[in-house]
MDAnalysis code that builds the backbone (N, CA, C; Angstrom):
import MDAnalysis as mda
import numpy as np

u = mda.Universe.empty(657, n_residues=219, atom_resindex=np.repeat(np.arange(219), 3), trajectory=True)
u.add_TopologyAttr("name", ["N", "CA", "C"] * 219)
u.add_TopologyAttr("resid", np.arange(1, 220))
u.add_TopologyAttr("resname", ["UNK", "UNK", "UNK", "UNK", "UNK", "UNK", "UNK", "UNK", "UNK", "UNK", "UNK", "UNK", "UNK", "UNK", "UNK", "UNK", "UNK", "UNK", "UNK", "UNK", "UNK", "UNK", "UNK", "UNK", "UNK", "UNK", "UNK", "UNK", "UNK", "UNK", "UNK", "UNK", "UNK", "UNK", "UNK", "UNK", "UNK", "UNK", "UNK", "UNK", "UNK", "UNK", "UNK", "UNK", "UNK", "UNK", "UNK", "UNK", "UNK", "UNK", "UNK", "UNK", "UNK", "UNK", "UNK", "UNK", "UNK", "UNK", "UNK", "UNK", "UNK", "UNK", "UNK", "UNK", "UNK", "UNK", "UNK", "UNK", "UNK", "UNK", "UNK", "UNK", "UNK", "UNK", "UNK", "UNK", "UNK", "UNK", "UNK", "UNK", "UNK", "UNK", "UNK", "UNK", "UNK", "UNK", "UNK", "UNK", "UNK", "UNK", "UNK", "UNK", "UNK", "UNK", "UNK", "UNK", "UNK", "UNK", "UNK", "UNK", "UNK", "UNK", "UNK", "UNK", "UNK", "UNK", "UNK", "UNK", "UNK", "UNK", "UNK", "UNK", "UNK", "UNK", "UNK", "UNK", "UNK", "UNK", "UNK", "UNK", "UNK", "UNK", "UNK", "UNK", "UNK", "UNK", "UNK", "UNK", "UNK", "UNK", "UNK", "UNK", "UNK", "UNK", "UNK", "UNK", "UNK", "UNK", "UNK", "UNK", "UNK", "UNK", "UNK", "UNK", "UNK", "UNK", "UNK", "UNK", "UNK", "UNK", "UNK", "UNK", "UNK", "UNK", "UNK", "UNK", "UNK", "UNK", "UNK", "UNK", "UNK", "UNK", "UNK", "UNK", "UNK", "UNK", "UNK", "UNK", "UNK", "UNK", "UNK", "UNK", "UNK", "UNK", "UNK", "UNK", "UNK", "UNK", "UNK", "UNK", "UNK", "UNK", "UNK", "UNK", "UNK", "UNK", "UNK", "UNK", "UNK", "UNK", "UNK", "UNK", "UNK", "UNK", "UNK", "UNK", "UNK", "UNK", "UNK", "UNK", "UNK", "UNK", "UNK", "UNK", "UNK", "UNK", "UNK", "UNK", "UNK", "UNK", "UNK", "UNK", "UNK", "UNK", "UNK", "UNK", "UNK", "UNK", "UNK"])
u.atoms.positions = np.array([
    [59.158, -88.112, 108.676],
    [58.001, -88.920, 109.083],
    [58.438, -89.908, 110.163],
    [57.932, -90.277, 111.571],
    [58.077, -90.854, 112.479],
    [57.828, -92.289, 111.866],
    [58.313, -93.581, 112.651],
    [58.273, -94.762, 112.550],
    [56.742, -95.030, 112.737],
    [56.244, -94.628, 113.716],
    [54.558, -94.716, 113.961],
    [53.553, -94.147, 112.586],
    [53.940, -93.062, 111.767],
    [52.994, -92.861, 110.637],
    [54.053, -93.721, 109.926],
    [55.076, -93.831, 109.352],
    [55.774, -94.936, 108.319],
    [54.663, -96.251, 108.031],
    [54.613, -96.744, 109.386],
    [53.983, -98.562, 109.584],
    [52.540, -97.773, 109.185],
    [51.825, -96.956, 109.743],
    [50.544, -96.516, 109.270],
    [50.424, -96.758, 107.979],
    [51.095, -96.227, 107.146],
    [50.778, -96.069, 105.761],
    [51.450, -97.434, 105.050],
    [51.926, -97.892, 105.391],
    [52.722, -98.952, 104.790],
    [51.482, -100.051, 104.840],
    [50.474, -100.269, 106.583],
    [49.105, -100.980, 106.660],
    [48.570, -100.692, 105.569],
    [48.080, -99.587, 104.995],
    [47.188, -99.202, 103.858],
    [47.591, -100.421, 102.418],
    [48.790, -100.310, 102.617],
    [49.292, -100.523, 100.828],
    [49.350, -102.028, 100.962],
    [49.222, -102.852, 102.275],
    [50.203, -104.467, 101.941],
    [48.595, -105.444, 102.277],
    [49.017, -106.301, 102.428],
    [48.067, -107.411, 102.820],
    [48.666, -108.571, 103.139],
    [48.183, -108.934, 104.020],
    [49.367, -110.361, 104.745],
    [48.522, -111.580, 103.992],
    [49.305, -112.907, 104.272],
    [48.893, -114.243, 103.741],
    [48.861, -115.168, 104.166],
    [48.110, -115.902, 104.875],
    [48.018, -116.866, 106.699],
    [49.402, -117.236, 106.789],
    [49.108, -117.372, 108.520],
    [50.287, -117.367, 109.168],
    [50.963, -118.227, 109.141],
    [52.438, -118.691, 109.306],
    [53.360, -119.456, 109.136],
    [54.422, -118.785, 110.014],
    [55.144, -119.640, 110.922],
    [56.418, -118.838, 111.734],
    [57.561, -118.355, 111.018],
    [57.681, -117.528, 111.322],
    [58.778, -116.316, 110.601],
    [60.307, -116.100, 111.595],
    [61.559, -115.865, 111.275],
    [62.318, -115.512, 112.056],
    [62.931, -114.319, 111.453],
    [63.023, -113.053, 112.689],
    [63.092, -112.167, 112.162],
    [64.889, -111.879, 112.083],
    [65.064, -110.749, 111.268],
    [66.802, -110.618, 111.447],
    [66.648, -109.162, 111.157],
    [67.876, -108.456, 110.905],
    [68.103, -107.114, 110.932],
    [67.237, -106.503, 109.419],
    [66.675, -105.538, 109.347],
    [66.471, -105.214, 108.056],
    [67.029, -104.089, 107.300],
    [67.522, -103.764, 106.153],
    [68.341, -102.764, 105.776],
    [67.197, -101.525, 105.528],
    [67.742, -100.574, 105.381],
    [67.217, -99.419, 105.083],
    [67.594, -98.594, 103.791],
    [66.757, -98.192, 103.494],
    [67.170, -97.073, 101.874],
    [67.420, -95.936, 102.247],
    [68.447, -95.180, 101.416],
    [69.343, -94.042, 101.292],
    [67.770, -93.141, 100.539],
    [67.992, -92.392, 101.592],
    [66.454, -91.124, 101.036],
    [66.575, -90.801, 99.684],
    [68.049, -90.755, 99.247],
    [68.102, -89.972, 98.226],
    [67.721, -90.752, 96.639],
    [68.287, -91.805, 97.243],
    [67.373, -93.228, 96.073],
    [66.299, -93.227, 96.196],
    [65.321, -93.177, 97.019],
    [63.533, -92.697, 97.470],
    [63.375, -91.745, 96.459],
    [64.051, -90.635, 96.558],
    [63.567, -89.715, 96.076],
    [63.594, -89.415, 94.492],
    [64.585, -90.603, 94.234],
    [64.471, -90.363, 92.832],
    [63.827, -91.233, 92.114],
    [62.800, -92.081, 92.700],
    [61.637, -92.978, 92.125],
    [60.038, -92.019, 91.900],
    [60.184, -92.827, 90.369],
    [59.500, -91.912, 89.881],
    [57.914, -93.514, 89.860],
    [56.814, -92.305, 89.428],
    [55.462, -93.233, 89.703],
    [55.061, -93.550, 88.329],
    [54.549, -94.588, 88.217],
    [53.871, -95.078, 86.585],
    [53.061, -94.415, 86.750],
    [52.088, -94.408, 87.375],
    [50.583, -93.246, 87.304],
    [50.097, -92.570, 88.465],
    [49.278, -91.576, 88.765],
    [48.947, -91.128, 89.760],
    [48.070, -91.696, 90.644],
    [48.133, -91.980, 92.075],
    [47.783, -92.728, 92.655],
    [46.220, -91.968, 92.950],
    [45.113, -93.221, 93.155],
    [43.722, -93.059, 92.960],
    [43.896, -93.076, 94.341],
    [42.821, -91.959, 94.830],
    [42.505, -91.971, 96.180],
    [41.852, -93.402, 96.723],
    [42.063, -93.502, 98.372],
    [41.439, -94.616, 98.939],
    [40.033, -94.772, 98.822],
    [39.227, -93.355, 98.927],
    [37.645, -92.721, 99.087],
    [38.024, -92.791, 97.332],
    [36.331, -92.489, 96.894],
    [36.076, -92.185, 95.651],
    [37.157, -91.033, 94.712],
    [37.730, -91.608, 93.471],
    [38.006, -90.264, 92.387],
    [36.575, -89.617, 91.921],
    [36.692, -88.408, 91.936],
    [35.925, -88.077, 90.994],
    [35.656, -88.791, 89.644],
    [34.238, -88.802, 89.870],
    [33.532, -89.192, 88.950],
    [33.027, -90.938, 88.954],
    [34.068, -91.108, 90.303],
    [33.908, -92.973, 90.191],
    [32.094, -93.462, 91.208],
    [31.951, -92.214, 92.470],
    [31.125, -92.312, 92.855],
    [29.588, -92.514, 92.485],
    [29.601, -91.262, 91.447],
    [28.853, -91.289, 90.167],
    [28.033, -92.658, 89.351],
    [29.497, -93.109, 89.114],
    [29.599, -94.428, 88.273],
    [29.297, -95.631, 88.590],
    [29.213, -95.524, 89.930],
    [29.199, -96.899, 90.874],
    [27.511, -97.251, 91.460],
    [27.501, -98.362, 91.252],
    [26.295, -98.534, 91.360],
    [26.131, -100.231, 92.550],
    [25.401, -100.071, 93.551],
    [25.336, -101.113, 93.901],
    [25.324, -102.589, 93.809],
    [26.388, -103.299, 93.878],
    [25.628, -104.732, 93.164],
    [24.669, -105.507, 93.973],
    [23.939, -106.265, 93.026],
    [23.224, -107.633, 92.985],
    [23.452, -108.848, 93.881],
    [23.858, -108.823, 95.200],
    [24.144, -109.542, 95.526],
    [23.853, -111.224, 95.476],
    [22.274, -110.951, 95.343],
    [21.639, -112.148, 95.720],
    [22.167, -112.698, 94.457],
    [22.796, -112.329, 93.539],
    [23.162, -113.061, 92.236],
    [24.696, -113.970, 92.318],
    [24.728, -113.460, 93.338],
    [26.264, -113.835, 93.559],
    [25.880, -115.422, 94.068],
    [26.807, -116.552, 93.449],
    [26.358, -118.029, 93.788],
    [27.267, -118.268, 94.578],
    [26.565, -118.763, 96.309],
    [27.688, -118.848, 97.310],
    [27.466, -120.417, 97.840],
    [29.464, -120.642, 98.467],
    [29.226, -122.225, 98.715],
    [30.197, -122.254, 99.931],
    [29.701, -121.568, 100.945],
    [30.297, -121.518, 102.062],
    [30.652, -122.667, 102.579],
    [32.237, -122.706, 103.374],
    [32.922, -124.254, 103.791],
    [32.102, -124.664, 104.909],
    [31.906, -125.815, 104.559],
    [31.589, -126.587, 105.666],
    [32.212, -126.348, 107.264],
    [31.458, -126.554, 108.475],
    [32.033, -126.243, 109.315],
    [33.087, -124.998, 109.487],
    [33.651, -124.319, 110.334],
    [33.776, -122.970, 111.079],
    [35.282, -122.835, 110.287],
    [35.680, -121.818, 110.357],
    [36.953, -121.772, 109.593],
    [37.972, -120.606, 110.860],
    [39.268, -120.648, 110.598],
    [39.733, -119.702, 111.590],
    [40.527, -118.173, 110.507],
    [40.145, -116.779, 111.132],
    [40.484, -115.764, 110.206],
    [41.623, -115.646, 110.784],
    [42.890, -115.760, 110.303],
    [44.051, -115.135, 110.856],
    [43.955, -113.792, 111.183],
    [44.561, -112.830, 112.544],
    [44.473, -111.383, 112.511],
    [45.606, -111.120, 111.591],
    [45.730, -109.340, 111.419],
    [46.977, -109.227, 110.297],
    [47.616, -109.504, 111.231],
    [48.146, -108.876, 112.177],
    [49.486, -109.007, 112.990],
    [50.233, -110.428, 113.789],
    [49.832, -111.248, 113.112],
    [49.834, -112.604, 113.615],
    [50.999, -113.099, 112.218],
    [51.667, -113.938, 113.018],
    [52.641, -114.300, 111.609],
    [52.081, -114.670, 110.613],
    [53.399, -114.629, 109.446],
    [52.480, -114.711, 108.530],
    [53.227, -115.052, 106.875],
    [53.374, -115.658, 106.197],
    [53.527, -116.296, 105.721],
    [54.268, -115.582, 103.974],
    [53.342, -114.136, 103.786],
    [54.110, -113.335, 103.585],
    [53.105, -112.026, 103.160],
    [53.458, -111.275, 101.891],
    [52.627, -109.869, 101.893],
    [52.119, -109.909, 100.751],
    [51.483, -109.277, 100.445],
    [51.132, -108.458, 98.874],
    [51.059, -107.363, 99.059],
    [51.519, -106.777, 97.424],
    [51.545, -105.065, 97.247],
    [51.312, -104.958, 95.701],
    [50.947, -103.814, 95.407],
    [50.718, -103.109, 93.823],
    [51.500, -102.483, 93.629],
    [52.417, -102.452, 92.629],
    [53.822, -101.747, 92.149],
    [52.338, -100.668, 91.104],
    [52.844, -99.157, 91.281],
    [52.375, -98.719, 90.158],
    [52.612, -97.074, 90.694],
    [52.412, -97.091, 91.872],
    [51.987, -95.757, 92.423],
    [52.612, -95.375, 93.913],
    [52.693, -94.712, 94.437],
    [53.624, -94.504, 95.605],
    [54.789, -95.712, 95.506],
    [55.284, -95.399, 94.332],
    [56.569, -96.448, 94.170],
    [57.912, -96.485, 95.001],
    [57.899, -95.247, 95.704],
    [59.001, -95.155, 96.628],
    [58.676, -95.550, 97.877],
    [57.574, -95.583, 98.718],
    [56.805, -95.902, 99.939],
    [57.208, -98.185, 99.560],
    [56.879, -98.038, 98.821],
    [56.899, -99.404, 98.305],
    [58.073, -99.865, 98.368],
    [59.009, -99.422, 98.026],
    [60.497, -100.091, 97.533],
    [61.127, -99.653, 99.360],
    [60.894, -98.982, 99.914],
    [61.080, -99.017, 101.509],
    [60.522, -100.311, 102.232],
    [59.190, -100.212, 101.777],
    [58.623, -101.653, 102.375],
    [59.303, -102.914, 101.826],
    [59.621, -102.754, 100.664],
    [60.298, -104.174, 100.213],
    [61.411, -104.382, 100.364],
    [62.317, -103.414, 100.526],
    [63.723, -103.402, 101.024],
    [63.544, -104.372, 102.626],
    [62.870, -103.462, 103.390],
    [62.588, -103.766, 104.664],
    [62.127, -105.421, 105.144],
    [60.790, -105.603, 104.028],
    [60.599, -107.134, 104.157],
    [61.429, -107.952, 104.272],
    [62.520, -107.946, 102.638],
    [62.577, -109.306, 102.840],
    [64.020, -108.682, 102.887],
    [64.823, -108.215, 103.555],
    [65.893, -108.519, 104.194],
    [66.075, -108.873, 105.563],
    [64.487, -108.593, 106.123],
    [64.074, -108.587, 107.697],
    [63.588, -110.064, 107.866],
    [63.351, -110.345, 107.095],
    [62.977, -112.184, 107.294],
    [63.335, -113.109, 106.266],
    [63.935, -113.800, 106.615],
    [64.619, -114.871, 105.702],
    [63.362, -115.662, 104.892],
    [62.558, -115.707, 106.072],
    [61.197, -116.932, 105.347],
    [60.607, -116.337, 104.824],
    [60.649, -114.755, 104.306],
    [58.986, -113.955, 103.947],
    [58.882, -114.314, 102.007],
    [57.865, -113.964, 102.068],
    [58.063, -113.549, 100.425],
    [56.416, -112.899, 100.243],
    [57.530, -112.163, 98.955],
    [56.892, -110.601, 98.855],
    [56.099, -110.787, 97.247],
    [54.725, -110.480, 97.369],
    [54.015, -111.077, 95.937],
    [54.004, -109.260, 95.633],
    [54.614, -108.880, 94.365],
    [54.116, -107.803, 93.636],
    [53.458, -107.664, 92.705],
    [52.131, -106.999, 92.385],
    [51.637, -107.351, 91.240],
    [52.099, -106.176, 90.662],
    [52.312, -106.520, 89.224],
    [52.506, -105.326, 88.149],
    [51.534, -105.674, 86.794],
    [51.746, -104.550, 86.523],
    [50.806, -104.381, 84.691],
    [50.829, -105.535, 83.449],
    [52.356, -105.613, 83.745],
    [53.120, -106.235, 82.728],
    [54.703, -106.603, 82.554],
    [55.353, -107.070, 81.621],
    [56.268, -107.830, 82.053],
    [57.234, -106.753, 81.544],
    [57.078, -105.508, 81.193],
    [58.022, -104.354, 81.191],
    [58.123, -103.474, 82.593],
    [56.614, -103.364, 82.838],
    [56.644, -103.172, 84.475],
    [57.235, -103.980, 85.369],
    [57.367, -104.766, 85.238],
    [58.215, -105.837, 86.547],
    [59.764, -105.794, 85.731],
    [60.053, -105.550, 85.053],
    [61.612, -104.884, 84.483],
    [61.779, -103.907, 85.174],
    [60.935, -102.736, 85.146],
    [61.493, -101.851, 86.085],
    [61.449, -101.715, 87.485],
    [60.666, -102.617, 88.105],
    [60.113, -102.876, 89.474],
    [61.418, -103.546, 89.973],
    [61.689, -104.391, 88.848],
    [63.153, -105.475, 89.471],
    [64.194, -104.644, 89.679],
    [64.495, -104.038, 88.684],
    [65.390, -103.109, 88.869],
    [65.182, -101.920, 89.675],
    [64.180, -101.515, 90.043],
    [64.323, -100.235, 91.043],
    [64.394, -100.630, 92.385],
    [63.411, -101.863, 92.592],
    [63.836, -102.341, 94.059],
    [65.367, -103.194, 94.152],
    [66.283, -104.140, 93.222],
    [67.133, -104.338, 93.403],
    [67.962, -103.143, 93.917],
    [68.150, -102.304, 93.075],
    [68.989, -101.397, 93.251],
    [68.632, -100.551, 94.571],
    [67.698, -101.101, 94.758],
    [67.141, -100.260, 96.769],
    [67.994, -100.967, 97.499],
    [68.099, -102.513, 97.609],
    [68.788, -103.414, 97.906],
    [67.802, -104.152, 98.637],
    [66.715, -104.093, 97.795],
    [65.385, -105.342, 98.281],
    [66.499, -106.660, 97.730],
    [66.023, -108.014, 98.554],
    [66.137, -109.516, 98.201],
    [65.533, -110.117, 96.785],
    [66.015, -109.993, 95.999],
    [64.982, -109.984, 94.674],
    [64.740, -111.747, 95.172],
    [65.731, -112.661, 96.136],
    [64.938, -113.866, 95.817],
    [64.007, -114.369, 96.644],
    [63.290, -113.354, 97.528],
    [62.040, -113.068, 98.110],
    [60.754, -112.271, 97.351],
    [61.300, -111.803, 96.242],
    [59.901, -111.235, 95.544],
    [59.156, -112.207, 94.382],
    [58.382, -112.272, 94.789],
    [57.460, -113.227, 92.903],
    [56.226, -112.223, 92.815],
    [56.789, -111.806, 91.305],
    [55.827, -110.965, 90.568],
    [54.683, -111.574, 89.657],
    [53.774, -110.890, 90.243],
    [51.931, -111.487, 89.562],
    [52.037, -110.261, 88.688],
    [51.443, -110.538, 87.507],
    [51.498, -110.147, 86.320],
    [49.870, -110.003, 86.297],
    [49.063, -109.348, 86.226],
    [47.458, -109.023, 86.354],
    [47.361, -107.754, 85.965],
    [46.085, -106.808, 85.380],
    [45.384, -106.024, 86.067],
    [45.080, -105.113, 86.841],
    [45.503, -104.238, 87.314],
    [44.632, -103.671, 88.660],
    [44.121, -102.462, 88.197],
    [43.915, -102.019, 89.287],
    [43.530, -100.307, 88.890],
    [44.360, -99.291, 89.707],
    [44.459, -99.655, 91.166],
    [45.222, -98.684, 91.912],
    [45.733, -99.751, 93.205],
    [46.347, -98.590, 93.937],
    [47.695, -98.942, 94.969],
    [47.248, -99.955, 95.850],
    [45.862, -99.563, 96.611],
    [44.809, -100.253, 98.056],
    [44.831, -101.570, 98.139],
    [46.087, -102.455, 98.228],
    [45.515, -103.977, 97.859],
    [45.071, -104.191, 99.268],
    [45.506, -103.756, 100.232],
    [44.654, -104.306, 101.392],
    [43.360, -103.618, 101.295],
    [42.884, -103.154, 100.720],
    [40.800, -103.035, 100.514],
    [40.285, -103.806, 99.342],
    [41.432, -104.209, 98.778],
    [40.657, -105.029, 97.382],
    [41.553, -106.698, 97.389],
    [42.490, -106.841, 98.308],
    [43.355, -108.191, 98.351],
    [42.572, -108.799, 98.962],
    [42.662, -110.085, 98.598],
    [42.414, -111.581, 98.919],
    [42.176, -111.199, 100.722],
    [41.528, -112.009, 101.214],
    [41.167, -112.014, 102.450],
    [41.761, -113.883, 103.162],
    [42.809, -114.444, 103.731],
    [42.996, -115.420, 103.981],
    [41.927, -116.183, 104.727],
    [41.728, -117.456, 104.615],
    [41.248, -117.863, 106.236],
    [42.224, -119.465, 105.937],
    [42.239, -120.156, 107.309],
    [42.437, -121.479, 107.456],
    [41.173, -121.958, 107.500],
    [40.831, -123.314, 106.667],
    [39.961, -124.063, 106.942],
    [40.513, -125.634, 106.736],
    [40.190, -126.082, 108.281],
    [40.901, -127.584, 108.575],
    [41.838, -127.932, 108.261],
    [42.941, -126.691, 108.120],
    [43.992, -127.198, 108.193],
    [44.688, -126.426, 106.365],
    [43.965, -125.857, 105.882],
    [43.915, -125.768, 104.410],
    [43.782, -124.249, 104.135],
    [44.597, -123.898, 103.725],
    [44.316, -122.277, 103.491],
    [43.212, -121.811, 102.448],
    [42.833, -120.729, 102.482],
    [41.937, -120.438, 100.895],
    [41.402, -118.755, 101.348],
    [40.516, -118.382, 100.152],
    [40.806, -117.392, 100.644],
    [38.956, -116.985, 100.312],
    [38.845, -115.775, 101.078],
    [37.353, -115.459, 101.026],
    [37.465, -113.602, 100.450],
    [36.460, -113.919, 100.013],
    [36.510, -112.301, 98.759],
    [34.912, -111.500, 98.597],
    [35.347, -110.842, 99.761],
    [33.840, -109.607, 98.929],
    [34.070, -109.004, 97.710],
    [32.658, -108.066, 97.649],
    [33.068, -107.311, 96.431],
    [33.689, -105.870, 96.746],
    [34.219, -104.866, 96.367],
    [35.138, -104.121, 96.833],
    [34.245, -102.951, 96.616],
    [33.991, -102.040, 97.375],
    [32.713, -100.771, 97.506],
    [33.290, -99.952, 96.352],
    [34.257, -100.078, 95.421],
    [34.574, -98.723, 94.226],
    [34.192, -99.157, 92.913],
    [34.160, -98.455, 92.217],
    [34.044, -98.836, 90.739],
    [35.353, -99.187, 90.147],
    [35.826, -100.102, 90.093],
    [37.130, -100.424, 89.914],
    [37.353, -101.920, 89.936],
    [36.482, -102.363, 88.784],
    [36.772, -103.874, 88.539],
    [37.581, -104.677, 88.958],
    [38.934, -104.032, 88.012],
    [40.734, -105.130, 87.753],
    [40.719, -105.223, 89.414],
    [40.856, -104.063, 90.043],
    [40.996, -104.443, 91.718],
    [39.959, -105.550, 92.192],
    [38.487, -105.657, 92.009],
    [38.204, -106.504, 92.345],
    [38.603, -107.557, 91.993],
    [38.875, -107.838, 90.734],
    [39.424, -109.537, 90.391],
    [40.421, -109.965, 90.748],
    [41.349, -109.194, 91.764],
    [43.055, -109.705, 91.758],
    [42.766, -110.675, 93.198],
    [41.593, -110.816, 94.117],
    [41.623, -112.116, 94.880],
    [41.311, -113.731, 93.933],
    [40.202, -113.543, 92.836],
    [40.251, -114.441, 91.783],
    [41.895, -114.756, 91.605],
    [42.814, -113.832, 90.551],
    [43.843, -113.717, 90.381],
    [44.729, -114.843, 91.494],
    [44.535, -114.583, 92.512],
    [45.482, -115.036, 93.827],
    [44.859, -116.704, 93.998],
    [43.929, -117.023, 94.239],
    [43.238, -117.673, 94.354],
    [43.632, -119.117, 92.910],
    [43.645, -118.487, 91.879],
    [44.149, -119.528, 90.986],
    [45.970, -119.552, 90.636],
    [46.414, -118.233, 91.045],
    [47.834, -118.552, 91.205],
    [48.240, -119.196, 92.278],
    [47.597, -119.746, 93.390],
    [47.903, -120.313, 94.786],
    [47.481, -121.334, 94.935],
    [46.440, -122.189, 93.603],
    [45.748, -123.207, 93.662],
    [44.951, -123.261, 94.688],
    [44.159, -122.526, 95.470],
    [43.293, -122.374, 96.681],
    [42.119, -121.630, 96.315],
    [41.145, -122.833, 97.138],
    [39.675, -122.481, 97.391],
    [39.343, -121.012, 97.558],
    [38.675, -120.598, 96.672],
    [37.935, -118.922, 96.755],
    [36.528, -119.305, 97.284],
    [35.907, -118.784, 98.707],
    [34.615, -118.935, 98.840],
    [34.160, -117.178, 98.905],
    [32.981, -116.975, 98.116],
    [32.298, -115.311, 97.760],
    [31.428, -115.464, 98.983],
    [31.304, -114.293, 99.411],
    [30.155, -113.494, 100.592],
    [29.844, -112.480, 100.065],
    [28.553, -112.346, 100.636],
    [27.478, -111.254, 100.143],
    [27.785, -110.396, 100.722],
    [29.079, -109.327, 101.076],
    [29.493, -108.531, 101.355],
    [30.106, -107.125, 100.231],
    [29.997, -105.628, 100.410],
    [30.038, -104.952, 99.348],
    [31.160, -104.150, 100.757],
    [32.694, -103.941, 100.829],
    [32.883, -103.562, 101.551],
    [34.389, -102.582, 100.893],
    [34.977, -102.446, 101.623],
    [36.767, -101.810, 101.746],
    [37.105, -102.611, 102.456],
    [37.953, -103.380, 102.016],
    [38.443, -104.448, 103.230],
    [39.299, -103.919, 103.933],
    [40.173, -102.855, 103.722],
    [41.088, -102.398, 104.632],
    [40.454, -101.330, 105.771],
    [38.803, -101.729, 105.677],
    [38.545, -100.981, 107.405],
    [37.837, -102.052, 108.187],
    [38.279, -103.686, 107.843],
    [37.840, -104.586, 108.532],
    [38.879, -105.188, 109.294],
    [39.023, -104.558, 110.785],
    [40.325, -105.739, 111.549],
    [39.650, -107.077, 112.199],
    [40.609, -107.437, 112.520],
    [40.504, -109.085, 112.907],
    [41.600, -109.433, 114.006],
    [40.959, -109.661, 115.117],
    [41.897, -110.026, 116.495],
    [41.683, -111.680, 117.299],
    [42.559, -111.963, 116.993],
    [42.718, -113.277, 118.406],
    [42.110, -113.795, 118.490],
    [41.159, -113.065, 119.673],
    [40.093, -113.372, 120.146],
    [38.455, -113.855, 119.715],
    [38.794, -113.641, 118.118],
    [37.515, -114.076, 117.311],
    [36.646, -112.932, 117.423],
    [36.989, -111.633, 117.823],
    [36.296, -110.579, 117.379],
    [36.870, -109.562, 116.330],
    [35.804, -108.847, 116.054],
    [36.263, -108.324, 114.802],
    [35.331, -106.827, 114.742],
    [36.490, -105.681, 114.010],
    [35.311, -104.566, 114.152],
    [35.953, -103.591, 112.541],
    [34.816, -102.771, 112.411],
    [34.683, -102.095, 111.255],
    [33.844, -100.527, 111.922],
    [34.545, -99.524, 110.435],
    [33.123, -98.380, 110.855],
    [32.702, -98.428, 109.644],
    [31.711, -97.314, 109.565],
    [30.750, -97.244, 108.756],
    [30.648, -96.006, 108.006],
])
């Protein structure tokens, strides 16, 4: 697999966390053959609907949703803008993962790497499979939550700065798949930061965000 699909798919799985300056340094790499012998807790749920979830899913209620949008204009960090650090879901493409985390945080001294896992036997083996990759274990802090599947960038926390103050803004996530929706809640009270809700029903990972204060999606 080329470096150009690698970073492709690696976009899918992470989610950045407003920006902060970073200095970068060399990053190590994993021996394929350790890749290959990581095995998956469960089978990874497609990005599009599993069978049967389409079915199941039913539009929400928006207007029920009680919103308290910040005062005055807020700024969206783009992803590719520094950044302060990542999130990922340990559960499923566990070897794609332990590449990315190797890579993180030996590549930046300042990063840190939030993993969420199931439980505190899952982050036993998470510690140990990425140590032994030769990830920075003192760049990772493991969130202990919930989820359902791999996509945290379509169901992660969405950053913004407001006046100076980070927090984070959260649609509802277009699948039937609750635990994923709640892990920006989740973030939001592990970070002590403002959660503001929008009447949005989306995939967040087909919403980019550039510079320039524009922003585009398909449909």
């Amino acid at each position: 697999m080329t470096l150009k699909h690698r970073c492709h798919e690696w976009l899918w799985l992470a989610v950045a966390i407003a920006p902060v300056m970073g200095t970068a340094q060399t990053a190590r790499s994993v021996d394929p053959a350790y890749l290959a012998q990581i095995i998956d807790d469960e089978p990874t749920l497609p990005r599009g609907f599993a069978p049967g979830e389409r079915e199941a899913w039913a539009m929400p209620d928006l207007s029920r949703v009680p919103l308290s949008p910040p005062p005055r204009s807020v700024d969206a960090p783009a992803e590719y803008e520094k950044n302060d650090g990542l999130l990922i879901r340990w559960g499923s493409q566990n070897a794609v993962l332990t590449e990315m985390a190797v890579a993180i945080t030996t590549g930046d001294p300042e990063i840190e790497l939030f993993v969420v896992v199931s439980s505190s036997s899952q982050q036993s083996s998470a510690s140990s499979t990425l140590g032994g990759a030769g990830a920075d274990l003192s760049h990772i802090r493991f969130v202990q939550a919930p989820s359902n599947s791999v996509w945290m960038r379509d169901y992660g926390p969405r950053f913004i700065d407001h006046e100076g103050h980070r927090a984070i803004v959260d649609h509802t996530y277009n699948r039937n798949r609750p635990l994923d929706n709640a892990i920006p809640a989740v973030f939001a009270q592990l970070l002590a930061e403002n959660k503001y809700d929008i009447p949005l029903v989306h995939g967040g990972g087909n919403f980019h965000l550039f510079e320039d204060n524009s922003a585009y999606m398909t449909s």
